[in-house]
Backbone as JSON, one array per atom type, in Angstrom:
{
  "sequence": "XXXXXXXXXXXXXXXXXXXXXXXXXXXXXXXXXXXXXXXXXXXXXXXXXXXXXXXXXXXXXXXXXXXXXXXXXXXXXXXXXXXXXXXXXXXXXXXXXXXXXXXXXXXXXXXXXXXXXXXXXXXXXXXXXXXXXXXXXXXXXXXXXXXXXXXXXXXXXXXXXXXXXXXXXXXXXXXXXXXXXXXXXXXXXXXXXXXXXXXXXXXXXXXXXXXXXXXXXXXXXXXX",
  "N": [[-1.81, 45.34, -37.47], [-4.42, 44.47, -36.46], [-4.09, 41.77, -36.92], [-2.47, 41.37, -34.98], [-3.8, 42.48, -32.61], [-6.23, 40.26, -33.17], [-4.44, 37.9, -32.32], [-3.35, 38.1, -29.21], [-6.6, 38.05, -28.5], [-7.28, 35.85, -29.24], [-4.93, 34.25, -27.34], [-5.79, 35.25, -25.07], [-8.7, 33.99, -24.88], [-7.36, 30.98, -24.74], [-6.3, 30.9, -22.43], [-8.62, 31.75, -20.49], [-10.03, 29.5, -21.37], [-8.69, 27.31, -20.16], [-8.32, 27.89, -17.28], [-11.22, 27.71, -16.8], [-11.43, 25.27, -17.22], [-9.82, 23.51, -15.49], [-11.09, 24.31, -13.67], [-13.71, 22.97, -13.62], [-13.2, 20.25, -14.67], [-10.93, 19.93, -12.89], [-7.71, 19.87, -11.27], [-5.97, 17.95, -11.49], [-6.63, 15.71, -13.49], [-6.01, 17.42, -15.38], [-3.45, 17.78, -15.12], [-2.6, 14.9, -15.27], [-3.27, 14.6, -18.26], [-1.69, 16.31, -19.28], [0.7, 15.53, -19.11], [1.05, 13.29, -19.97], [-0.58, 11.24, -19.59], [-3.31, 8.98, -20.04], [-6.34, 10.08, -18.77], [-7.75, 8.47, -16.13], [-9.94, 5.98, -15.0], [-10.13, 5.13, -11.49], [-11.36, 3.06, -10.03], [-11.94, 1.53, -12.06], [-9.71, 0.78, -13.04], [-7.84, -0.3, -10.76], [-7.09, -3.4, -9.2], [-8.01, -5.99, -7.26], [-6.62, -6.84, -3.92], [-7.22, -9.29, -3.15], [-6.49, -11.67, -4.03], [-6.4, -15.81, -5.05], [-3.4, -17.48, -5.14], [-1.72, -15.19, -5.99], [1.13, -13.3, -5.99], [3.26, -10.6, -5.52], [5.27, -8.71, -6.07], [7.89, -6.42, -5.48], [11.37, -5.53, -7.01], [12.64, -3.91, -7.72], [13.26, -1.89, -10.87], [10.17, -3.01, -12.9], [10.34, -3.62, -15.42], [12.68, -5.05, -15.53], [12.2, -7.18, -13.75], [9.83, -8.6, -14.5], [10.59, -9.15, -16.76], [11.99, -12.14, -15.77], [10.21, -13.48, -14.48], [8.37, -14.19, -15.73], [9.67, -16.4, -17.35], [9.42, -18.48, -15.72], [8.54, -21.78, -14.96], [5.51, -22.27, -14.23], [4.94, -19.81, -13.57], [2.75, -17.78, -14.53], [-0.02, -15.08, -16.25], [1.78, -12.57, -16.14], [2.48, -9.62, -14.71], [3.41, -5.65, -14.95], [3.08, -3.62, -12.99], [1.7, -0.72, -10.12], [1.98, -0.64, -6.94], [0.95, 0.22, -2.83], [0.99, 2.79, -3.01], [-0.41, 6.19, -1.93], [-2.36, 7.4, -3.1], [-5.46, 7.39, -4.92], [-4.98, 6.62, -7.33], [-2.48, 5.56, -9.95], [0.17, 6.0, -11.88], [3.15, 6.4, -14.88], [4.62, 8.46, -14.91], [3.78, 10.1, -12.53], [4.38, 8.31, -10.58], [7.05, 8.05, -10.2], [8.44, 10.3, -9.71], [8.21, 10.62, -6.87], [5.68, 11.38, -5.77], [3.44, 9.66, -5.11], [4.13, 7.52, -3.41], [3.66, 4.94, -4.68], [5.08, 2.15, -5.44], [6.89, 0.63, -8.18], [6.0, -2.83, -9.36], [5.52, -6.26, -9.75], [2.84, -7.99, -10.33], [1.75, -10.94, -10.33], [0.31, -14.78, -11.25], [0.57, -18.39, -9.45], [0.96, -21.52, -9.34], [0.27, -23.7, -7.58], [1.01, -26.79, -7.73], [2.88, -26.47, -9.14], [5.54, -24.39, -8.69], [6.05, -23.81, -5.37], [5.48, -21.36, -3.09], [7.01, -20.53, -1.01], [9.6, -21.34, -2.82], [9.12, -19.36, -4.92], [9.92, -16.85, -2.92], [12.36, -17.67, -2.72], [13.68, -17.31, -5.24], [12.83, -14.46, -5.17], [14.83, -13.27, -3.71], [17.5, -13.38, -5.37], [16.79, -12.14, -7.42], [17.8, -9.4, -6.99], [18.99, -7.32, -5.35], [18.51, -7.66, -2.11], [19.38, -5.98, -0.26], [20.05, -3.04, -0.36], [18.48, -0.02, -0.04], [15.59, 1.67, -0.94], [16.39, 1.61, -3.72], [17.81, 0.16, -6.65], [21.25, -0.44, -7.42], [21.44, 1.41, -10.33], [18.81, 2.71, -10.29], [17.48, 4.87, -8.84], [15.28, 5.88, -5.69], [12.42, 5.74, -4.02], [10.75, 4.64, -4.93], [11.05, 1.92, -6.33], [12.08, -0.14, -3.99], [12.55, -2.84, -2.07], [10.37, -4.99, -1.86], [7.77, -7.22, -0.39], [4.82, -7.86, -0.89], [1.8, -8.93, 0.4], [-0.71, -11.32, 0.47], [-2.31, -12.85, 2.07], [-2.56, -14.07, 4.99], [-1.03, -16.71, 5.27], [0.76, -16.18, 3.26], [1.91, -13.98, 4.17], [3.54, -14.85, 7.16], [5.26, -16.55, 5.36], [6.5, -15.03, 3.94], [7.92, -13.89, 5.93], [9.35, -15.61, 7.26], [11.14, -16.26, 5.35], [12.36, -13.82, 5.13], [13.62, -13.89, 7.63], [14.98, -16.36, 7.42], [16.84, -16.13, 5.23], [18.21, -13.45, 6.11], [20.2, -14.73, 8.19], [21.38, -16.44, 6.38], [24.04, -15.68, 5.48], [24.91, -14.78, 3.22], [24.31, -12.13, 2.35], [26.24, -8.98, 2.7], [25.34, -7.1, 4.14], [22.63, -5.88, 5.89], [19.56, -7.14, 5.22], [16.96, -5.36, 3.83], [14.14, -5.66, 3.05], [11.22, -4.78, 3.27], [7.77, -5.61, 4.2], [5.09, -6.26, 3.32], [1.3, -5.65, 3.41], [-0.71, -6.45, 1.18], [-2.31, -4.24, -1.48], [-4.48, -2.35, -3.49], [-3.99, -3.05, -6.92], [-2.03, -1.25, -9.61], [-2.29, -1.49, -13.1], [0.5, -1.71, -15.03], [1.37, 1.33, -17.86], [0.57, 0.68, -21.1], [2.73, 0.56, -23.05], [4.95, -0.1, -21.36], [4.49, -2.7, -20.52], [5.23, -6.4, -21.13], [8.04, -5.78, -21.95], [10.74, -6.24, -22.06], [11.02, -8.55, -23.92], [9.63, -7.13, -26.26], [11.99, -5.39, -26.49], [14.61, -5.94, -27.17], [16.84, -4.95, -27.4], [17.48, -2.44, -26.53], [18.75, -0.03, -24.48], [18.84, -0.68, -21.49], [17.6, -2.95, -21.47], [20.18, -4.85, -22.5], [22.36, -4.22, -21.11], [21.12, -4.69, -18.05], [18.9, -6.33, -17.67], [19.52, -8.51, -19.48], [22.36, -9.52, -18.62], [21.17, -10.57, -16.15], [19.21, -12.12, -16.47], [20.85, -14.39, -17.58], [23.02, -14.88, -15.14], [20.64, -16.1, -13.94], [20.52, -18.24, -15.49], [18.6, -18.33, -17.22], [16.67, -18.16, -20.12], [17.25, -15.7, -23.05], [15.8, -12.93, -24.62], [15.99, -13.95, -28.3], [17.56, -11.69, -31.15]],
  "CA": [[-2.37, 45.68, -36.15], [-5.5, 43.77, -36.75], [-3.54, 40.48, -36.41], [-1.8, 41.27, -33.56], [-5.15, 41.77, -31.72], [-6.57, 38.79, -32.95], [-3.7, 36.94, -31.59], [-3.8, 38.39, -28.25], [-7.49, 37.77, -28.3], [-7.28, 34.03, -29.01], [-4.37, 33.78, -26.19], [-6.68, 35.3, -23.58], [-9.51, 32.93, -25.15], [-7.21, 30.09, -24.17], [-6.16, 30.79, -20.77], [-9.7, 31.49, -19.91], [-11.08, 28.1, -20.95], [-7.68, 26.52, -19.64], [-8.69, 28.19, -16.18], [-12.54, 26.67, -16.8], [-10.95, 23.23, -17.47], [-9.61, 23.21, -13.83], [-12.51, 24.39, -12.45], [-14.77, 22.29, -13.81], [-12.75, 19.28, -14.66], [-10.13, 19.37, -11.76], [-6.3, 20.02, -12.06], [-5.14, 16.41, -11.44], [-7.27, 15.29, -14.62], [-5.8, 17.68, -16.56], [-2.38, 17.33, -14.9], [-2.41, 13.82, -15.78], [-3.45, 14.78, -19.91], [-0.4, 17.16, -20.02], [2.09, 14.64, -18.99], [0.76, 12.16, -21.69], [-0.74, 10.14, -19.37], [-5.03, 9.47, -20.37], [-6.97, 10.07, -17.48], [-8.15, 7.31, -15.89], [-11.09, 5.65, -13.55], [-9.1, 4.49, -10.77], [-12.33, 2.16, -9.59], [-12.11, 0.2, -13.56], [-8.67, -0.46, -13.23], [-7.32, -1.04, -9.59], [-6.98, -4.74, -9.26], [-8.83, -6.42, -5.3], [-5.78, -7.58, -3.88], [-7.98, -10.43, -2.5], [-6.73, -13.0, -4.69], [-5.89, -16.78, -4.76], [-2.54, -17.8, -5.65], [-1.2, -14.29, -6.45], [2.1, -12.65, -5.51], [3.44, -9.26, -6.13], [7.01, -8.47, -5.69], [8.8, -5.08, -5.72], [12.68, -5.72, -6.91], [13.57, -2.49, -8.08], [12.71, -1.79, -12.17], [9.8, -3.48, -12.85], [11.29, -4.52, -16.76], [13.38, -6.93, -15.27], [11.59, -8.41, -12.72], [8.8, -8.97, -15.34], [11.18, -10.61, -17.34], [12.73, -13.16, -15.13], [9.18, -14.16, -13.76], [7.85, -14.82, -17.48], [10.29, -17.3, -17.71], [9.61, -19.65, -14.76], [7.31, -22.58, -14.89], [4.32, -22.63, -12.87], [3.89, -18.69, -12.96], [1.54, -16.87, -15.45], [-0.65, -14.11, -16.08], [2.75, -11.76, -15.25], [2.08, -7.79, -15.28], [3.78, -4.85, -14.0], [2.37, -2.33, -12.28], [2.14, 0.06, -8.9], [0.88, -1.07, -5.52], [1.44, 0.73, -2.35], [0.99, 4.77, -2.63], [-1.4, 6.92, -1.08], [-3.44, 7.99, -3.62], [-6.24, 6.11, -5.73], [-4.69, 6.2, -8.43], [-1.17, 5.84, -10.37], [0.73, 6.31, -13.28], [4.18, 6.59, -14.52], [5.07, 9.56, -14.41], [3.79, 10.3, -10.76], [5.03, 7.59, -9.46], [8.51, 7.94, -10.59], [8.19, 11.7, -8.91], [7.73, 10.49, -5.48], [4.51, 12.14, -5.32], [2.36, 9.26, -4.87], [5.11, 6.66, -3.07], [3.92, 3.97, -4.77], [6.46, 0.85, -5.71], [6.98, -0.15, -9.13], [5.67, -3.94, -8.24], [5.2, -7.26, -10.63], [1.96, -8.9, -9.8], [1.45, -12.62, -11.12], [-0.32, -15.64, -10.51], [1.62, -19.1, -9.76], [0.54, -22.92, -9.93], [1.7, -24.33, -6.52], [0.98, -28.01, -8.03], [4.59, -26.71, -10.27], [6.09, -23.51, -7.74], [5.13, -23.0, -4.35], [5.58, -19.75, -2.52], [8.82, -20.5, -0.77], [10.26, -21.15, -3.9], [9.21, -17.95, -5.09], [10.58, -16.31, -1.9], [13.8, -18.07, -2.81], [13.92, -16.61, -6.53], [12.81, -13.29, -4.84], [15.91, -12.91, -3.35], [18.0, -13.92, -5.97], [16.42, -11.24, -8.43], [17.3, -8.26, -6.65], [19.48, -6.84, -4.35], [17.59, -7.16, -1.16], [20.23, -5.15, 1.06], [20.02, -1.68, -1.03], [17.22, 0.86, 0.57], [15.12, 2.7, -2.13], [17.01, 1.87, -4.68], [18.73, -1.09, -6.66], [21.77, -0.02, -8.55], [21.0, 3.09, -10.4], [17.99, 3.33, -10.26], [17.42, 5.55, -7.1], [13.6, 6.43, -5.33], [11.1, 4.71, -2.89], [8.88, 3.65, -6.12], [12.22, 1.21, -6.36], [12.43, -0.23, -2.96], [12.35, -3.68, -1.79], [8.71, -5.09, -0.71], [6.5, -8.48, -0.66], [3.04, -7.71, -0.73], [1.4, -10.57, 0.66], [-2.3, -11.28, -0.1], [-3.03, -13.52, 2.54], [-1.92, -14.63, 6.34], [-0.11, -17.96, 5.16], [1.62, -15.82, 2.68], [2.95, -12.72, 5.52], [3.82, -15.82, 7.61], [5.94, -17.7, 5.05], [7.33, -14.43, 3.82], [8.5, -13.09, 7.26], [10.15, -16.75, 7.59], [12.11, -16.63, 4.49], [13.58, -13.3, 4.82], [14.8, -14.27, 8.69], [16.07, -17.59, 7.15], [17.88, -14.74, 4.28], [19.28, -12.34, 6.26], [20.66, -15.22, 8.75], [22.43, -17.11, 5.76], [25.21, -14.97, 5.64], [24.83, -14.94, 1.89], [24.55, -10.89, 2.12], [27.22, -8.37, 3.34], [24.47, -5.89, 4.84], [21.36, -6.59, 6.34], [18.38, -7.22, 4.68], [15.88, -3.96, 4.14], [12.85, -6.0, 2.2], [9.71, -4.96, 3.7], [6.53, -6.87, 3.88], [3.45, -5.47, 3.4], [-0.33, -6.09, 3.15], [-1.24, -6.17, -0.34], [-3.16, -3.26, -1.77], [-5.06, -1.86, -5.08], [-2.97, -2.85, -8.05], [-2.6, -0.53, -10.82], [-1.66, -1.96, -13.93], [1.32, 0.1, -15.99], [0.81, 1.53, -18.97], [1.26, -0.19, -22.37], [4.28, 1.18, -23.43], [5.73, -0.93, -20.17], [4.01, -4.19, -20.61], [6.0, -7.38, -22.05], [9.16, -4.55, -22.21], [12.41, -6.99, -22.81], [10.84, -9.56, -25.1], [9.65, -6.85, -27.63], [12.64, -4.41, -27.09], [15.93, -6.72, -26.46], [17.88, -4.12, -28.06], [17.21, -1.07, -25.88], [20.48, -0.22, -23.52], [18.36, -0.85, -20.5], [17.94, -4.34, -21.53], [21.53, -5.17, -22.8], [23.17, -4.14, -19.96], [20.55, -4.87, -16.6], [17.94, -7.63, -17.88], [20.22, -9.42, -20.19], [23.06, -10.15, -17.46], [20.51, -10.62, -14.93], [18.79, -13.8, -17.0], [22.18, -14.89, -17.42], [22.66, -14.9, -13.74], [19.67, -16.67, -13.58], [20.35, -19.44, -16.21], [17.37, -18.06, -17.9], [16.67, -17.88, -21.75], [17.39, -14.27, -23.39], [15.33, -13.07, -25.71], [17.02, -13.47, -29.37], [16.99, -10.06, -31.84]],
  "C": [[-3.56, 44.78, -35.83], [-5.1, 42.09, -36.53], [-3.44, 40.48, -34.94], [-3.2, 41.5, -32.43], [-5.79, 40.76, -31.97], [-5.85, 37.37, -32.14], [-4.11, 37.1, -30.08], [-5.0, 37.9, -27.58], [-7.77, 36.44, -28.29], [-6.58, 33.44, -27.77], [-5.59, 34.35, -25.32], [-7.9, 34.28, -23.34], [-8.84, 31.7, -24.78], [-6.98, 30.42, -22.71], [-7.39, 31.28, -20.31], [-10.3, 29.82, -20.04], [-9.9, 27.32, -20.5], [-8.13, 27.04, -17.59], [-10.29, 27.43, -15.66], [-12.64, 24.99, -16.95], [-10.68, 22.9, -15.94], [-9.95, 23.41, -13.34], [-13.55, 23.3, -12.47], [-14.82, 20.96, -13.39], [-11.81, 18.65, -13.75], [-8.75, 19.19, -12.47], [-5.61, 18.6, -12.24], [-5.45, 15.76, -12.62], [-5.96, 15.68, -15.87], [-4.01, 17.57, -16.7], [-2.01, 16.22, -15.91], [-2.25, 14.04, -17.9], [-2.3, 15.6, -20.41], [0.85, 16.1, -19.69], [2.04, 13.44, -19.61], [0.49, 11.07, -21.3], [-2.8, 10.26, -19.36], [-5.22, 9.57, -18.86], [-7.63, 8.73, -17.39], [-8.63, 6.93, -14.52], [-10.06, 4.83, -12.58], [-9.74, 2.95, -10.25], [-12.29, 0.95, -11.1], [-10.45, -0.09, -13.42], [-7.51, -0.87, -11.78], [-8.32, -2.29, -9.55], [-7.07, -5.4, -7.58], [-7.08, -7.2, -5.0], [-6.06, -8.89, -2.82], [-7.62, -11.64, -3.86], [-6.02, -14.37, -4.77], [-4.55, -17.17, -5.95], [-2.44, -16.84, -6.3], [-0.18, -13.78, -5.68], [1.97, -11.46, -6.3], [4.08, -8.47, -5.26], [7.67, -7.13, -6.29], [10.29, -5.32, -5.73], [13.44, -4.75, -7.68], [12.59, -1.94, -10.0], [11.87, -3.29, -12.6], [9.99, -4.19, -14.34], [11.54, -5.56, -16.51], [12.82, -7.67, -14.7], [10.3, -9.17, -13.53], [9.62, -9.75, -16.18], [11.6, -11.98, -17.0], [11.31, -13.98, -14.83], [8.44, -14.57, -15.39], [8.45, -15.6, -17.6], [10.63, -18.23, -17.06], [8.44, -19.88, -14.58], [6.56, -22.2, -13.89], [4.04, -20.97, -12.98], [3.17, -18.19, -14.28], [0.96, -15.42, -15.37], [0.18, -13.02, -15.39], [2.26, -10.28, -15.68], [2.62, -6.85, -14.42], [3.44, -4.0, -13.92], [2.54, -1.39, -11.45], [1.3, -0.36, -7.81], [1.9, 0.07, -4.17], [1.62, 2.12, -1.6], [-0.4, 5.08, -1.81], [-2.55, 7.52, -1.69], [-3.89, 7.19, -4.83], [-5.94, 5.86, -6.75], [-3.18, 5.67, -8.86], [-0.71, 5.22, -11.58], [1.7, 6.55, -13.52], [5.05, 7.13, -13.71], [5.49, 10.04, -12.89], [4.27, 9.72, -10.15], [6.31, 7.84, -9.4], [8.96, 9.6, -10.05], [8.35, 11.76, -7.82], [6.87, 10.91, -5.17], [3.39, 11.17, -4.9], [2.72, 7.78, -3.27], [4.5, 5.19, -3.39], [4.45, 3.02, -4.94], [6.09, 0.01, -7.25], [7.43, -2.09, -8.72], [5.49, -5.14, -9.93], [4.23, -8.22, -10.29], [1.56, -10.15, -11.18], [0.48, -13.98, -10.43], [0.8, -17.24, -10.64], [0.59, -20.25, -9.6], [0.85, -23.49, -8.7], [1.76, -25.8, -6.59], [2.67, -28.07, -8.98], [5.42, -25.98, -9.39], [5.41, -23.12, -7.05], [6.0, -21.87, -4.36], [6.57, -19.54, -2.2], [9.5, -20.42, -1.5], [10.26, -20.15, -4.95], [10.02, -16.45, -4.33], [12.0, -16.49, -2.25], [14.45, -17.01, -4.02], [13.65, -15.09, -6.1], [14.16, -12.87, -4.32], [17.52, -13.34, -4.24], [17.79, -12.98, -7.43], [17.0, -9.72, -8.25], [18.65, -8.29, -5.71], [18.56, -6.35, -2.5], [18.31, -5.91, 0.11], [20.09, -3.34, 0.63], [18.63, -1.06, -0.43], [17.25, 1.91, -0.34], [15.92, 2.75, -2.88], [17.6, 0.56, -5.08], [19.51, -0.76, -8.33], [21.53, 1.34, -9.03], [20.14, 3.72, -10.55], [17.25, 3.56, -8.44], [15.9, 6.05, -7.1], [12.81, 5.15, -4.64], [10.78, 4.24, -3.95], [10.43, 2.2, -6.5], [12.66, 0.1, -5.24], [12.11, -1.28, -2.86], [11.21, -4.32, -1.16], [8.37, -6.32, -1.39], [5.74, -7.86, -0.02], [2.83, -9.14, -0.65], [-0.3, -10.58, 0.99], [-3.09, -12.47, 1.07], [-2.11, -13.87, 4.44], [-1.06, -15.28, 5.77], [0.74, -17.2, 4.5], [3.09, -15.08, 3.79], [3.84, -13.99, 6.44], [5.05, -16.27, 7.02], [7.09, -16.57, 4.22], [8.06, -13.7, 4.82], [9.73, -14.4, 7.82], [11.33, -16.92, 7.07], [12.9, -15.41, 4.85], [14.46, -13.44, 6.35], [15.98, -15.34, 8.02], [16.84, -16.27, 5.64], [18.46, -14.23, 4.78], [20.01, -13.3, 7.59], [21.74, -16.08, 7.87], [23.87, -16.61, 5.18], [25.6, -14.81, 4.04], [25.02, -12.99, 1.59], [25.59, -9.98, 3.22], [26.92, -7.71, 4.52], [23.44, -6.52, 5.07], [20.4, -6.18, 5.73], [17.37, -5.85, 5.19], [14.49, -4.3, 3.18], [11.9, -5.7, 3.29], [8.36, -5.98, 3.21], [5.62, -6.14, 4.58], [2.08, -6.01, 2.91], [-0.73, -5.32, 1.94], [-2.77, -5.12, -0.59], [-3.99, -3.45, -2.88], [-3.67, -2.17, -5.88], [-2.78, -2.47, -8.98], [-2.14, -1.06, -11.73], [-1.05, -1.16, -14.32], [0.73, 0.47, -16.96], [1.35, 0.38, -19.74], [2.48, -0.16, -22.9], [5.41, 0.04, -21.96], [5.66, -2.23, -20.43], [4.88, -5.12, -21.91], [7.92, -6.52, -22.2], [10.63, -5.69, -22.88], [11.77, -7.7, -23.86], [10.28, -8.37, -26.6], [10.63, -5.37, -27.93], [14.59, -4.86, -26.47], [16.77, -5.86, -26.71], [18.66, -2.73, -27.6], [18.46, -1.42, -24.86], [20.29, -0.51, -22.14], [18.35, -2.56, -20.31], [19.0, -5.17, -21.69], [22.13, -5.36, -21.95], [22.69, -4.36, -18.4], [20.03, -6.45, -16.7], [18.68, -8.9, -18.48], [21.37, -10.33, -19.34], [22.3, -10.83, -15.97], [19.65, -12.31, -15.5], [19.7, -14.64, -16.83], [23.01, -15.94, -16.02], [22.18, -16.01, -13.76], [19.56, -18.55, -14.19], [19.14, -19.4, -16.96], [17.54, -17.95, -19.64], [16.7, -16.02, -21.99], [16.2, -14.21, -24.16], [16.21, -12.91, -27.08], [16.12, -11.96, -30.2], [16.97, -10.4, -33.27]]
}
């Protein structure tokens, strides 16, 4: 008997300070800590999207598109992330929820003395299914959806050019649904995301999407 009230007494001891946690600390905090994602300053790691010689391309799962762009001269510094949503922050989970609508996005920097922009534009459409809305293949949801973020006038300009000259080359069945948008905050992903094909070639995601999709591309695989 003496147990069984101690138990009791410890559960009510948690759901009181579980009730003082979300008062204090705020449910979204703690949200975030139950879905196994840390909490995190949104001001230390959104990324100014004021910067020179940067793109950052939404072509559905950001895996692949991080792979393909790692493996063409002239670009660098590749990372995938979320740009886009409505709220200051973001993180897998949420995003992949529709709760925040941000766009799993691949922001990089390029060289234009080795690849200009057009020729990024070109390979953008060439990565991706630009005709598919919210979605490419099976992976279905806005955070999926076709978008150039464009960080500067000359960019919006030279990407509003390419996808007329795209959806006029009769190259697609359906008409082009890439949006183009004014580059935001960029969140970086987590770790568990970052580099993804080169240190997990093996995984069935890679085998069967990324691996044919290099291929495609004339790109190097990674070996296992």
């Amino acid at each position: 008997m003496i147990k069984a009230w101690n138990t009791i007494f410890l559960f009510s001891a948690a759901i009181i300070l579980l009730g003082l946690a979300f008062w204090t600390v705020g449910a979204p905090t703690i949200i975030a800590k139950l879905e196994g994602s840390s909490a995190r300053d949104p001001a230390a790691l959104a990324v100014s999207p004021e910067r020179e010689n940067t793109a950052t391309l939404g072509t559905g799962c950001f895996w692949c598109t991080e792979a393909v762009l790692q493996r063409i001269e002239g670009v660098s510094d590749v990372l995938p992330g979320y740009m886009g949503g409505s709220t200051e922050d973001a993180f897998y989970r949420r995003v992949i929820s529709g709760q925040t609508d941000h766009v799993e996005v691949v922001q990089f920097t390029y060289d234009p003395e080795i690849i200009s922009y057009a020729e990024i534009l070109d390979l953008f459409w060439q990565m991706h299914d630009p005709t598919q809305l919210n979605r490419q293949g099976n992976d279905v949801g806005r955070h999926y959806r076709s978008v150039i973020f464009v960080h500067s006038d000359e960019q919006k300009e030279k990407a509003k050019e390419a996808l007329q000259d795209e959806d006029a080359s009769g190259r697609h069945a359906r008409p082009i649904v890439t949006a183009i948008e004014p580059a935001m905050n960029f969140y970086p992903a987590e770790e568990e995301h970052l580099n993804y094909y080169n240190e997990n070639p093996n995984a069935r995601y890679c085998r069967s999407v990324i691996e044919p999709k290099l291929r495609e591309l004339n790109l190097p695989t990674q070996e296992r």
